[in-house]
Backbone bond lengths (Angstrom), bond angles and torsions (degrees), N, CA, C in turn:
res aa  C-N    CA-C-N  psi(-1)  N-CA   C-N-CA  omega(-1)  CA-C   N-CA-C  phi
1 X - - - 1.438 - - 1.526 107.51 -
2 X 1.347 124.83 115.98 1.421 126.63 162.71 1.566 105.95 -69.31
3 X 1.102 112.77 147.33 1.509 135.46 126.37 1.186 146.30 -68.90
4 X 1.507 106.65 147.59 2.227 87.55 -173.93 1.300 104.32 -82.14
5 X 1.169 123.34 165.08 1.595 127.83 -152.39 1.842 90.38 -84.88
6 X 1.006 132.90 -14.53 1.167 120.79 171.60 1.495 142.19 -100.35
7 X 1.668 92.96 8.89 1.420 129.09 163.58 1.936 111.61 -30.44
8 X 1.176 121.15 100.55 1.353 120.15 167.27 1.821 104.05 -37.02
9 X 1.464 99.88 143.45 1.499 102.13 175.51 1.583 116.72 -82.34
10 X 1.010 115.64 -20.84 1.611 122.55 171.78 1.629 100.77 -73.26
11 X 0.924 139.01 -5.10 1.735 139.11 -150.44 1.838 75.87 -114.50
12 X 1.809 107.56 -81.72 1.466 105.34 -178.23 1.374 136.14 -28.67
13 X 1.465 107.86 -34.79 1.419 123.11 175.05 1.501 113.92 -77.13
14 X 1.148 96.78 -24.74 1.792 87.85 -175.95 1.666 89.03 -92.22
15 X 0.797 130.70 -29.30 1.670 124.58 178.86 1.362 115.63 -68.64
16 X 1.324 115.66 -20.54 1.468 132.44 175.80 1.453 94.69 -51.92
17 X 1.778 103.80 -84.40 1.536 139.51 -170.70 1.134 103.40 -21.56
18 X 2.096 111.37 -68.41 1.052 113.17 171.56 1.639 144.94 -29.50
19 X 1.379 105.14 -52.81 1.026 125.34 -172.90 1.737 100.42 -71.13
20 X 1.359 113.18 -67.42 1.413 109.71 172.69 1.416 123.12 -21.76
21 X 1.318 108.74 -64.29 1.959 119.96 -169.46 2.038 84.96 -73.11
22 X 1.499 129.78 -32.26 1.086 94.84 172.99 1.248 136.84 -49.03
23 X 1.145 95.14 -55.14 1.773 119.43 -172.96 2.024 95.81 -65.89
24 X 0.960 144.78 -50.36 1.516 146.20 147.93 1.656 110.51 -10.62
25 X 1.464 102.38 -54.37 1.571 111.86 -170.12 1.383 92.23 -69.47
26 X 1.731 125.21 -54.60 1.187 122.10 -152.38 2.121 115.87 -58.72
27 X 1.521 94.07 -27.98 1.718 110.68 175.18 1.316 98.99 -58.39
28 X 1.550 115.05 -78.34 1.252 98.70 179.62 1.354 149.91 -41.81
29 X 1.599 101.87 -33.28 1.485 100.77 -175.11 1.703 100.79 -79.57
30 X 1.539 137.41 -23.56 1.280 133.94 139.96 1.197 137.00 -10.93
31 X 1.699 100.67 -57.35 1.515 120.33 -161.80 1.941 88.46 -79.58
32 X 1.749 97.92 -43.59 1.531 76.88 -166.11 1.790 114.19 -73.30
33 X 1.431 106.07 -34.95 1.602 93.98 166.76 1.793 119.98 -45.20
34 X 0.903 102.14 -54.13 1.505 90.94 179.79 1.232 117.98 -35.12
35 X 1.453 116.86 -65.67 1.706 142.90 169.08 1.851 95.04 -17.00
36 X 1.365 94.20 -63.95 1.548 106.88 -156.57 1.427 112.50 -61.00
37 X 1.491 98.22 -35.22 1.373 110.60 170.10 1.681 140.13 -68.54
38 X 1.699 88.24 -20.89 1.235 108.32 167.39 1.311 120.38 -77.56
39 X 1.232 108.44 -62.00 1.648 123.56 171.28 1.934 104.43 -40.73
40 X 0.916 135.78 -60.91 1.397 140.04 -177.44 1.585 97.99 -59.57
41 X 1.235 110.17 -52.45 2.057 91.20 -178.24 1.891 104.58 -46.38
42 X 1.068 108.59 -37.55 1.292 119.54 -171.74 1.045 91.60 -66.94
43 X 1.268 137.40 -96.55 1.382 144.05 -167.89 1.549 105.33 -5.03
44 X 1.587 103.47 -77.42 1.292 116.84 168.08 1.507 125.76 -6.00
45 X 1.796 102.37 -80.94 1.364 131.96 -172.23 1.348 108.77 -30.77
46 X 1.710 109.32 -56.07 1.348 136.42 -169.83 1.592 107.66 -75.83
47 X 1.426 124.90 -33.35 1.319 127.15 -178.71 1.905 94.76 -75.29
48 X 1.230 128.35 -36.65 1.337 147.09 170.64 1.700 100.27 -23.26
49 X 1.900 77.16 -81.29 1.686 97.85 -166.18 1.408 102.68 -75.58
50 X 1.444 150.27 23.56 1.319 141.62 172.57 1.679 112.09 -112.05
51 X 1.438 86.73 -28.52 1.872 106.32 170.20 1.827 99.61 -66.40
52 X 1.219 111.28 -63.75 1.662 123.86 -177.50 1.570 108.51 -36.11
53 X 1.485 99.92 -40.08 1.572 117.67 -155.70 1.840 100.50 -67.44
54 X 1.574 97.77 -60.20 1.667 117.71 172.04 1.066 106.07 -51.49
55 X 1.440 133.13 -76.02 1.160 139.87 -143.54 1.607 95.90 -75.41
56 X 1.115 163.61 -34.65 1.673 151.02 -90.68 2.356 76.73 -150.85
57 X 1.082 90.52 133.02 2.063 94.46 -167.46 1.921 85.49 -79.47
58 X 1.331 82.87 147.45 1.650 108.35 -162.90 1.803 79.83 -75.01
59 X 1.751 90.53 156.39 1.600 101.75 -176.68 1.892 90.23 -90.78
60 X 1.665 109.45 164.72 0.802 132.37 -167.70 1.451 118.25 -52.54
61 X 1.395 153.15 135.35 1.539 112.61 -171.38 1.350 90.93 -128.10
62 X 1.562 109.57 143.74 1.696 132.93 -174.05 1.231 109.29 -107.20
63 X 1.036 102.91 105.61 2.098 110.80 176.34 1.705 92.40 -75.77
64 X 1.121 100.20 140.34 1.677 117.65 147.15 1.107 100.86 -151.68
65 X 1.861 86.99 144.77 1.512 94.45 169.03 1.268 117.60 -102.63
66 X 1.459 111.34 167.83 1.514 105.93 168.52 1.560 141.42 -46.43
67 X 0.821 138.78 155.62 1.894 141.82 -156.76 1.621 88.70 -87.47
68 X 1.420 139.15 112.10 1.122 124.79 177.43 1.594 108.39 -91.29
69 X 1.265 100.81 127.15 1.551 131.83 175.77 1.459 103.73 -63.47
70 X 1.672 99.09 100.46 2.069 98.65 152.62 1.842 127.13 -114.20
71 X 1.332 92.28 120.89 1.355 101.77 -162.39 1.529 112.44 -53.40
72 X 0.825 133.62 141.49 1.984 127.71 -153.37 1.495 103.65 -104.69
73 X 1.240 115.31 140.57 1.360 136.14 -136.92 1.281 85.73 -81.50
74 X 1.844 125.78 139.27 1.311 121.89 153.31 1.520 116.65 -79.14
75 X 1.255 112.39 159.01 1.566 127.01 -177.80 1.139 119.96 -100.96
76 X 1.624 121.35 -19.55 1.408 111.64 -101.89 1.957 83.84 -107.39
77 X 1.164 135.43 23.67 1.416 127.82 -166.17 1.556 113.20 -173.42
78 X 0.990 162.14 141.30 1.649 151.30 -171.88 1.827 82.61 -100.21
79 X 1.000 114.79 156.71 1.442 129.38 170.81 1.300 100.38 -68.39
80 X 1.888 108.86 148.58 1.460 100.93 174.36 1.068 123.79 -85.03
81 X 1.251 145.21 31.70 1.641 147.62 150.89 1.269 109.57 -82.40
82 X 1.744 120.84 -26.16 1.669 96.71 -179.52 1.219 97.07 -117.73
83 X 1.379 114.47 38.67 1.882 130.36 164.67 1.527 83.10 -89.75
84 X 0.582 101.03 -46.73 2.009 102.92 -156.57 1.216 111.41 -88.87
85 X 1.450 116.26 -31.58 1.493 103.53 170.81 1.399 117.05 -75.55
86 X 1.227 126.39 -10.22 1.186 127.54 171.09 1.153 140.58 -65.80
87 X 1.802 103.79 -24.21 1.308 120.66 -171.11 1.218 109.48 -83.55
């Protein structure tokens, strides 16, 4: 941007400033669109795969139960009542 050559120098300088922190604001508000733009593809992606998730028929589901554990019989002695009845 020119100025007219008879532009006060205190006027130019503040038009300087201005312009500077404009163009400053303009990065940022860039940087943050991008951001925003990024974050929402995401958003998206995930709203995508959560729709897929609902909508798509649940796979079949197989109960099993656990293998039930039986503790294995000791041998190793006759009880002593039919020790004794024997004798």
């Amino acid at each position: 941007m020119s100025l007219p050559v008879d532009t006060p120098p205190a006027v130019a300088n503040a038009l300087g400033y201005l312009q500077h922190h404009l163009q400053e604001l303009t990065k940022c508000q860039n940087a943050s669109e991008h951001t925003i733009n990024a974050i929402l593809m995401g958003l998206i992606a995930q709203l995508q795969q959560l729709t897929q998730f609902i909508t798509s028929p649940a796979p079949a589901l197989t109960i099993t139960s656990p293998p039930i554990s039986i503790p294995p019989l000791s041998v190793s002695s006759p009880p002593l009542v039919l020790a004794t009845l024997s004798k």
